[in-house]
C-alpha positions, 0 to 999 in steps of 0.5 A: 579667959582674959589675955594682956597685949601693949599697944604702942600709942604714938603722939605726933605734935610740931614734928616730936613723936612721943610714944607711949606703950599702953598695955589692954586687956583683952576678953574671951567670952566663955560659953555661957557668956556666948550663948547668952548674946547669941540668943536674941539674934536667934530669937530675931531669926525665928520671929524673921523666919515666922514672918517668911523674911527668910527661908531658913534657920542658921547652922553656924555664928561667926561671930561667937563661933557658936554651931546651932543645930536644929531639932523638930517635933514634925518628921517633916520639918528637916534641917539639911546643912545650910537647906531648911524643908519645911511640911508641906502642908501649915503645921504648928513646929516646936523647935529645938536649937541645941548650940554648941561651942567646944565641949558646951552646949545649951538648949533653947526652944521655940513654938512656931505656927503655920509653918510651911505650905510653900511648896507641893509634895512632889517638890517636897519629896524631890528635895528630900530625895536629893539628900536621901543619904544625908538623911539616913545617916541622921536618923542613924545617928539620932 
């Protein structure tokens, strides 16, 4: 989507303003082109999360308005709002990031190796039980 806008540009010398109307264009990204930029930022975030530099994977991109949602191949491996569980026993994870802007969307995925182990399974289980709701409706939903 391109979108025209006039600037004024203004000239100050010795006193005299000259004003000069400019007209820009402006451009929308659409969603293919959004999906494309964002994707090495989310590769960096999984190569950061692989090197536990973070602790958790991003839900939302400000910056191309871009929502991710993420899927996994281990049960255990659940993705609660902005909160990540991971097992909690080292598993190998293939991810699945679906990112959706609008009525678009797209599908990336991701192996990931010796994830998890931080924490016990009581902890574990403590945490899923906080959000023992949110997690039925999900897997209602899928």
């Amino acid at each position: 989507k391109v979108q025209t806008a006039t600037m004024n540009v203004y000239i100050i010398k010795d006193g005299i303003v000259v004003v000069y109307p400019t007209t820009i264009t402006v451009v929308s990204f659409n969603a293919a082109q959004r999906f494309e930029l964002l994707e090495p930022a989310i590769d960096q975030k999984i190569k950061d999360f692989q090197e536990g530099e973070i602790a958790t994977l991003p839900v939302y991109n400000n910056e191309y308005d871009v929502e991710l949602v993420w899927t996994a191949n281990v049960p255990e491996f659940i993705m609660l709002g902005d909160e990540l569980l991971t097992p909690f026993e080292k598993t190998d994870v293939r991810l699945k990031c679906v990112l959706k802007y609008g009525t678009e969307s797209t599908t990336l995925f991701y192996e990931i190796y010796n994830v998890g182990g931080q924490i016990t399974k009581e902890e574990y289980l403590r945490r899923l039980g906080k959000y023992e709701d949110e997690v039925r409706l999900i897997k209602t939903l899928r």
